[in-house]
C-alpha positions in Angstrom: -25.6 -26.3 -2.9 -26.5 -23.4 -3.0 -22.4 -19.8 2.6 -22.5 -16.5 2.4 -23.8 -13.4 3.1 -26.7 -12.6 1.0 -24.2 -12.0 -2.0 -25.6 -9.3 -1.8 -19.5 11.5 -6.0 1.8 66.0 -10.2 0.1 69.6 -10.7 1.6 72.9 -11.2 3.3 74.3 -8.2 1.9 77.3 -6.9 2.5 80.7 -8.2 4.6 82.9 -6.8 7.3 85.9 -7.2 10.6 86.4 -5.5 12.2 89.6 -6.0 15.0 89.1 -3.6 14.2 92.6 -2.1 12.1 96.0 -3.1 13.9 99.5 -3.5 12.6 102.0 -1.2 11.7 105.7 -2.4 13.2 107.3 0.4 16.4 106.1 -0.9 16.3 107.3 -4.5 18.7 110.0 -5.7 18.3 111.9 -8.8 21.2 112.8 -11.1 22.2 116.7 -11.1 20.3 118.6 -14.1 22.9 121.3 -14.1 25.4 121.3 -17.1 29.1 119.8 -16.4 31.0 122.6 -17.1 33.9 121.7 -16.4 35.2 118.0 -17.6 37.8 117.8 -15.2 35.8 119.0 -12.1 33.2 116.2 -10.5 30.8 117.7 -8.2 31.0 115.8 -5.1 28.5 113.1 -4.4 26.0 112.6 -1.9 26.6 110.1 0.7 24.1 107.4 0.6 23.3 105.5 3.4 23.0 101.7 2.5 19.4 100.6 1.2 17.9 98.7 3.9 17.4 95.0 2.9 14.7 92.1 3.9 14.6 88.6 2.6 11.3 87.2 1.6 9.7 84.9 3.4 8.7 82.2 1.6 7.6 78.8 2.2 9.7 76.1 1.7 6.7 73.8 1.3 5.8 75.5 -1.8 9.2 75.7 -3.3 10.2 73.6 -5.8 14.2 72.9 -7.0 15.7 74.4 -9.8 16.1 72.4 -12.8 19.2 71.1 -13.8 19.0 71.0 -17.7 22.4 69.8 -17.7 21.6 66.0 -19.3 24.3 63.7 -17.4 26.1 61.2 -19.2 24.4 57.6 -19.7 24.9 54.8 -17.1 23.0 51.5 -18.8 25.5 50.8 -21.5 24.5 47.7 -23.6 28.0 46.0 -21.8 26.6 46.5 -18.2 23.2 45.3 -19.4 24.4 42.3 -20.7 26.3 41.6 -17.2 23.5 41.5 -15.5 21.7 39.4 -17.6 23.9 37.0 -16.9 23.8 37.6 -13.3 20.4 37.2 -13.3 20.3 34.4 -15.5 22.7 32.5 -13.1 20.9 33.7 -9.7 17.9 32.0 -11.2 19.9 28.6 -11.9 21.6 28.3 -8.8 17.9 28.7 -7.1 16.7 26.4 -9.4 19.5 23.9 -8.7 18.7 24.5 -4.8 15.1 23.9 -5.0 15.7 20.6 -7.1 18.1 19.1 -4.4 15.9 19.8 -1.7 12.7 18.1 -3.3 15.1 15.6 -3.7 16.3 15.3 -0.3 12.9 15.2 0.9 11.3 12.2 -2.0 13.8 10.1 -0.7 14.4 10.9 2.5 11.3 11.9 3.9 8.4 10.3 1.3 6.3 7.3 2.4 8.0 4.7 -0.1 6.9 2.2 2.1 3.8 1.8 4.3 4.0 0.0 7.8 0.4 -1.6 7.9 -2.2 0.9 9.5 0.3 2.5 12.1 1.0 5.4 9.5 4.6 4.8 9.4 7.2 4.8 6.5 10.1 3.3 5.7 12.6 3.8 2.7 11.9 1.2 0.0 15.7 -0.1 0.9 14.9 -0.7 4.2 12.8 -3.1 3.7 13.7 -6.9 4.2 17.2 -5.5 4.7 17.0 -8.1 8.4 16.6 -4.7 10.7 12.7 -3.9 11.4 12.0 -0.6 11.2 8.4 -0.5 11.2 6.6 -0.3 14.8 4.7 -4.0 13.8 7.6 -5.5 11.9 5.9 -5.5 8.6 9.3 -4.8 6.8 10.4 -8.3 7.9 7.0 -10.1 7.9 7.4 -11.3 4.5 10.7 -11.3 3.0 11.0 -15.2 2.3 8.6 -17.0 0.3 7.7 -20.3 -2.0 7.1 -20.3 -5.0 5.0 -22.2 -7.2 3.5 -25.5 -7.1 7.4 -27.1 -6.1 7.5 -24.8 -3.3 11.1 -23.0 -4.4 12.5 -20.7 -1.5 12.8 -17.4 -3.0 13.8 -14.3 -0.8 13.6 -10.5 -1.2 16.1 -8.3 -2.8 15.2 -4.3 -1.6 17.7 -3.3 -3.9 15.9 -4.2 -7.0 12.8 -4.8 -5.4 12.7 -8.3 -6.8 12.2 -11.9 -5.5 15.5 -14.6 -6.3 15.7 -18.5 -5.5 18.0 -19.3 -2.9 20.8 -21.8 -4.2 21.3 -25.3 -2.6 24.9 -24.6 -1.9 25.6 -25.0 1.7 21.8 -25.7 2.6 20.8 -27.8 5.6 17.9 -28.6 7.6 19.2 -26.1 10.4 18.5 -23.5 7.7 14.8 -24.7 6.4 13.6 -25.3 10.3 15.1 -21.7 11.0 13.1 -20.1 7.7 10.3 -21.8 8.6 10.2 -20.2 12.3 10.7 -17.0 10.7 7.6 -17.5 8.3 5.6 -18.5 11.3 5.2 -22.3 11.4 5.6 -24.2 14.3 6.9 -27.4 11.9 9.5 -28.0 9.7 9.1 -31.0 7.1 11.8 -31.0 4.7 14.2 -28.8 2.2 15.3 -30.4 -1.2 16.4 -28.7 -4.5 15.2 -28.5 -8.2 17.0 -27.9 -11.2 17.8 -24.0 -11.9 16.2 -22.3 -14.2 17.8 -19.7 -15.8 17.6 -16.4 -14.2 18.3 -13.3 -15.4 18.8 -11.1 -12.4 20.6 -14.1 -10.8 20.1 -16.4 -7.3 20.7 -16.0 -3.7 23.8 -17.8 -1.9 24.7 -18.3 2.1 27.1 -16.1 3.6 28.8 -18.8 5.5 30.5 -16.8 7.7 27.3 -15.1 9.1 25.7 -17.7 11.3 23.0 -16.1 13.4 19.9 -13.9 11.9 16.9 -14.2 9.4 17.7 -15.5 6.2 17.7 -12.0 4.3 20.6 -10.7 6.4 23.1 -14.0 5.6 22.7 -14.0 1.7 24.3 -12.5 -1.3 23.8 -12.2 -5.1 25.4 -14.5 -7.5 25.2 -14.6 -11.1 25.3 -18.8 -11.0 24.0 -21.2 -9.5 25.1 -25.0 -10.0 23.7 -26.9 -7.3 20.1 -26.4 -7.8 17.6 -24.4 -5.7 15.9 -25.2 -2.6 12.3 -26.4 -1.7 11.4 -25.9 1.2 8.2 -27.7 3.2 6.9 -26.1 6.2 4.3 -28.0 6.5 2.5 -31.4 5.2 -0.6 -30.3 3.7 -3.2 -30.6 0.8 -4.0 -34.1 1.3 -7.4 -35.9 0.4 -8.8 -38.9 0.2 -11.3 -37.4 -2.5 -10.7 -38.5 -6.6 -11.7 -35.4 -8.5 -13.0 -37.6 -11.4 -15.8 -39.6 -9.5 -17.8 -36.2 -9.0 -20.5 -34.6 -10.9 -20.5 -31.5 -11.7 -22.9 -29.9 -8.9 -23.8 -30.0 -5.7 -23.6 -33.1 -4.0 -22.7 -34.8 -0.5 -19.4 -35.0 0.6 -17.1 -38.2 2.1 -15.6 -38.1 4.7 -11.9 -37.2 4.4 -12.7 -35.8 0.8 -12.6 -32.1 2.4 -10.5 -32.9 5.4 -9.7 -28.8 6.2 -13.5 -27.8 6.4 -14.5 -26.5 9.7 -17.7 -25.8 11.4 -17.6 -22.2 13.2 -20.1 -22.1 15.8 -20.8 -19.2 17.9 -23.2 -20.3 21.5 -23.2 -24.0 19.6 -24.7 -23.0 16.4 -23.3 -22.8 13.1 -22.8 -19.7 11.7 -19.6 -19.8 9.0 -17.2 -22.5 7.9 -13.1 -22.4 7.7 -9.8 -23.7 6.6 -7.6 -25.6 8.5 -4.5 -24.3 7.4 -2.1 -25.0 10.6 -2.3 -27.0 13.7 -3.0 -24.0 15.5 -5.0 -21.6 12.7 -8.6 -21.4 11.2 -8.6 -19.1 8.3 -12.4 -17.7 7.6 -14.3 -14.4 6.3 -13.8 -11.5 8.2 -17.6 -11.0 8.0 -18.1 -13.8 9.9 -16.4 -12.3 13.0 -17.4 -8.8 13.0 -19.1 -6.7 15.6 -20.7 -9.0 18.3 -18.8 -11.9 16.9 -15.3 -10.6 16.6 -15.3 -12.4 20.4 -13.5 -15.4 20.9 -15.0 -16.9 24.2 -18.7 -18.2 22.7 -16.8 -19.6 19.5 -16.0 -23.4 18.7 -14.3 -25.3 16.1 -15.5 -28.7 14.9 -13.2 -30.5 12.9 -13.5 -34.1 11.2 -17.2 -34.3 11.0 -19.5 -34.1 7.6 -22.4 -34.2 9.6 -23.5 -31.3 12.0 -25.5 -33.4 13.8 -22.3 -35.6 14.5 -20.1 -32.9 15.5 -17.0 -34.5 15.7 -13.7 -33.0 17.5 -14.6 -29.9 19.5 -11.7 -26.7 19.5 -11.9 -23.5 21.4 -10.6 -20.4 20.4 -7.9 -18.5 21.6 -7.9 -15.0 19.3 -10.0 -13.6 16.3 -7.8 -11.7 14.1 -9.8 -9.4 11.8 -8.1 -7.8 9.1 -7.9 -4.2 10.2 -8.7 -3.3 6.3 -12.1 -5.3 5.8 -14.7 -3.5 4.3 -18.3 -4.1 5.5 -19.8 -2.7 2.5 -17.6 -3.7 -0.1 -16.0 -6.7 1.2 -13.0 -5.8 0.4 -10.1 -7.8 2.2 -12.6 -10.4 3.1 -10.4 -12.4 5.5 -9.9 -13.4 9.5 -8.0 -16.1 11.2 -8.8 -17.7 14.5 -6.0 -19.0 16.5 -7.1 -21.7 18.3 -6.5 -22.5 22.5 -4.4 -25.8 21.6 -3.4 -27.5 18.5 -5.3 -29.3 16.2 -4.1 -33.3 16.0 -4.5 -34.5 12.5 -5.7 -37.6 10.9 -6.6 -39.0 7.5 -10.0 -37.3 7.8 -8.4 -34.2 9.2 -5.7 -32.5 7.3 -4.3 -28.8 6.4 -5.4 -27.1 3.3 -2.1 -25.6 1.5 -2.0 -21.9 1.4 -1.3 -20.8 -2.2 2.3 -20.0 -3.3 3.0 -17.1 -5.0 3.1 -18.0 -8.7 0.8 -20.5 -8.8 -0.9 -20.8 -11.9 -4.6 -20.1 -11.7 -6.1 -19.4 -14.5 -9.5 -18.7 -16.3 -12.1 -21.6 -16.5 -10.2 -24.0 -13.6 -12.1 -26.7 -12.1 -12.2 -25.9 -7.8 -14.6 -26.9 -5.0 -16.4 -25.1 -2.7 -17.6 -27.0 0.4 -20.4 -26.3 3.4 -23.4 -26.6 5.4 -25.2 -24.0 3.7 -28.5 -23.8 2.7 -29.1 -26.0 -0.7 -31.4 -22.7 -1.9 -32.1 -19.2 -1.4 -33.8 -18.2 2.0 -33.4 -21.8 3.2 -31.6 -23.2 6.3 -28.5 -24.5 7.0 -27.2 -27.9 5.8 -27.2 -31.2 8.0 -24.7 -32.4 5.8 -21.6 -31.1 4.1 -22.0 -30.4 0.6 -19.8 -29.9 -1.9 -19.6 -28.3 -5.7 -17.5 -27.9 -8.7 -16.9 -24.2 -10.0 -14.6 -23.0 -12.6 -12.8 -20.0 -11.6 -13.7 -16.8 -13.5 -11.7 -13.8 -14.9 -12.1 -10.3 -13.4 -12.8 -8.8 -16.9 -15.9 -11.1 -16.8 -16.7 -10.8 -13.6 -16.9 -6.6 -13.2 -19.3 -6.5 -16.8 -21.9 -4.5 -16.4 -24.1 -7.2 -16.0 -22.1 -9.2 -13.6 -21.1 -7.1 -11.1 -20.2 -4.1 -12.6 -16.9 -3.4 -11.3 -17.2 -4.4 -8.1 -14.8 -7.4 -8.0 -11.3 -5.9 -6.5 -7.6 -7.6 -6.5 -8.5 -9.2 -3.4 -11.9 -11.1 -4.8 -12.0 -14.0 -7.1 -15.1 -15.1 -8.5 -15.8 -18.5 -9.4 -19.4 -20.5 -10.6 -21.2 -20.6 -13.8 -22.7 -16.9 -15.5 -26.0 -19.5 -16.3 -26.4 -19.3 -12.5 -27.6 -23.2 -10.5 -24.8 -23.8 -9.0 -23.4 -21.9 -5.8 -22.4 -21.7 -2.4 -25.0 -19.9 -0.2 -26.2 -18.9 3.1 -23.9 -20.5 5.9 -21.3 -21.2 3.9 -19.4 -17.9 4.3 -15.8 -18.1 5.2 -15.4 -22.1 3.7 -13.2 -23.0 1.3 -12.7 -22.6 -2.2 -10.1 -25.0 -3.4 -8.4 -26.9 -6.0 -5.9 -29.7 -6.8 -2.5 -28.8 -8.7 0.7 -31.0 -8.7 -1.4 -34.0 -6.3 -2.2 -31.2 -3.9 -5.0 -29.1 -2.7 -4.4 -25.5 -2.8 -6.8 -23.1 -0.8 -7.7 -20.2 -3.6 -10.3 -18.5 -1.8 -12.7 -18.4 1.0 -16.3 -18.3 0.6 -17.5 -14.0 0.5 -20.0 -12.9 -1.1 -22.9 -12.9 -4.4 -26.0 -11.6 -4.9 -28.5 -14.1 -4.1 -27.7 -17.7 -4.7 -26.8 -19.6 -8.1 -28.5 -16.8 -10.0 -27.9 -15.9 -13.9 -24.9 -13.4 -14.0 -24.5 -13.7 -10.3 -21.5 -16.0 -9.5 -19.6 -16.8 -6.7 -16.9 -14.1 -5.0 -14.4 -15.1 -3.0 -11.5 -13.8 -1.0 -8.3 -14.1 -2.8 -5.9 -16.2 -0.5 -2.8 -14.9 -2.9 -3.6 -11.7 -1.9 -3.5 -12.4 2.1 -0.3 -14.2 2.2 1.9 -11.3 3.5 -1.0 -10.2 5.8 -1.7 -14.2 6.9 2.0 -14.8 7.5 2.4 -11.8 9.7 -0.2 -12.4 12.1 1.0 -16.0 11.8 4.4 -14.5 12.9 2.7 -12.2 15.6 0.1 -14.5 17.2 2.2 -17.7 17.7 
């Protein structure tokens, strides 16, 4: 088969003289010429009258001070220069030391450690999962329990150390799983059981008996042992197919029904446009570019589940919301991912069953066998499908998949690529938004809905899909939000 969208930078002072004052001609007197003859006798004087006296004007403008050649004695002694070096020295430390503690203050304080979603909010890296929401959406609590791996182990998130531990089976009920289980956003509880501990370096997770109400992360506490196992935990019964992996060729071929029990036909005004996941009674998971612009509408949508044949539509659905992911990007296809939450639940049979959603931990790996299912057109430019096909694709790396001659670099964290680099077999036009799956531990694991290529099964040109690992925080919270 060959659904998607077509897979597509100073001078001298002035001179003057002061004299102090001028003598006056009229005032001189001239010493007597006559001879003293007589020592003892002194002629008697004439009687002066006191010179007159003036003071200079002069300008004090033009004045300049008297210099004072007198050298004074020397203040900067090596001593007081040292001092002050000193004083300096420690001015500039204690600023120093000042500075630092407000930067500080402010990294830890007032820094965006953690992101709420889109609403621009932060949140202190120990505040989240601490069982108190902080952010305006509740993001800090969305996502603080999980399963892990293919034996769905219950692990929960430590802010402290920013690191996920299994929850010990001591003092674990069913009260606890069906309450987890809320809190993750199912509407069904199956069962808790326990596996053997592993060893764990940074320890497990205990009950705090005596704290009864509140979401798991605000009743545990760290131990260092753990002899009583850790818990599973089943939300939800999923994953089951009637298909045997080993009676299939490798290509496209029709499908059985019941061997792909979670596809969906999408159709918007009764015609198909995309395929989906059931992955819940009450949740399609698809592309986001399958619901974007005109289409991001719920009224003209329907869901047809239980059917391989289009023409047969079997069990009709309507939709409630569309549920874009606010970071989906139209050109790139970058968080490639929507959910439609359906008007009333979905009631299962053998022929239709929910996909699991991947666990974190899950062990996918280079050259894996998976399926990808749809109506899409069996070769470039065709039409749709009548029929549901089906084809086996390994999974390839992201190395390989962002060569220059692949897609050079355009494969992100939240694509996956699967198909063969020899290019004949794909998924295509119209199967956008279907499943990409594959079977680990008896189960069938969703791994990535169908997003984009360029052209269909061409060389170099595989398969890119939307990596379901990735969404899990995002899935779960709308999940949590939506009902």
């Amino acid at each position: 088969m060959a659904g998607r969208d077509y897979r597509w930078k100073s001078p001298s002072p002035p001179y003057f003289e002061n004299y102090g004052f001028q003598q006056d001609n009229n005032n001189a007197f001239s010493r007597p010429v006559q001879p003293n003859f007589y020592e003892a006798f002194q002629p008697p004087r004439p009687q002066l009258s006191p010179a007159p006296h003036y003071i200079p004007q002069v300008s004090t403008i033009h004045s300049v001070p008297a210099i004072n050649e007198h050298k004074s004695q020397t203040w900067w002694t090596p001593r007081r220069k040292k001092i002050a070096c000193i004083v300096a020295a420690t001015s500039v430390l204690i600023a120093l030391l000042i500075v630092g503690a407000v930067l500080c203050w402010y990294f830890v304080t007032m820094s965006c450690q953690m992101k709420c979603g889109t609403s621009g909010s932060c949140v202190r890296s120990i505040q989240w999962c601490d069982g108190v929401a902080q952010c305006p959406g509740g993001e800090d609590e969305s996502y603080c329990v999980r399963m892990y791996g293919p034996d769905f182990q219950l692990q929960a998130y430590i802010p402290a150390t920013s690191s996920w531990l299994s929850v010990c089976n001591e003092n674990w009920g069913d009260s606890q799983g069906r309450s987890v289980c809320q809190d993750m956003g199912y509407s069904t509880y199956v069962k808790s059981s326990s596996v053997s501990a592993t060893s764990a370096t940074e320890g497990y997770l205990k009950l705090n008996t005596s704290v009864v109400n509140g979401k798991l992360q605000s009743r545990i506490y760290k131990s260092s042992f753990c002899t009583s196992g850790v818990v599973t935990l089943r939300c939800i019964e999923c994953g089951s197919s009637t298909k045997n992996v080993e009676n299939r060729i490798v290509g496209g071929s029709q499908a059985s029904l019941g061997d792909w029990p979670w596809q969906v036909s999408l159709q918007y005004n009764e015609r198909h446009v995309c395929g989906g996941s059931i992955i819940t009674s009450n949740y399609i998971l698809t592309a986001a570019h399958c619901v974007e612009g005109a289409y991001s509408s719920p009224y003209a949508w329907t869901v047809y589940v239980g059917s391989i044949s289009r023409s047969t539509a079997g069990i009709r659905y309507y939709v409630k919301s569309v549920i874009g992911h606010q970071k989906y990007d139209t050109k790139t296809k970058n968080n490639d991912v929507a959910l439609m939450r359906l008007k009333i639940s979905i009631l299962f049979s053998s022929t239709v069953q929910p996909v699991c959603l991947p666990n974190a931990g899950m062990p996918w790996a280079s050259g894996q066998s998976c399926w990808t299912s749809g109506w899409g057109a069996t070769y470039e430019g065709g039409t749709s499908s009548n029929v549901l096909n089906a084809a086996m694709v390994p999974l390839i790396d992201a190395d390989t998949c962002n060569r220059p001659a692949v897609y050079n670099g355009a494969v992100t964290s939240t694509m996956i690529c699967a198909g063969y680099l020899r290019g004949g077999i794909d998924s295509c036009q119209g199967d956008s938004g279907g499943p990409l799956v594959t079977k680990t531990n008896s189960l069938w694991w969703l791994v990535g809905d169908t997003s984009w290529g360029t052209g269909c099964a061409n060389v170099n040109k595989p398969g890119v899909y939307g990596n379901i690992t990735e969404f899990l925080p995002w899935i779960f919270l709308q999940m949590q939000t939506y009902g």
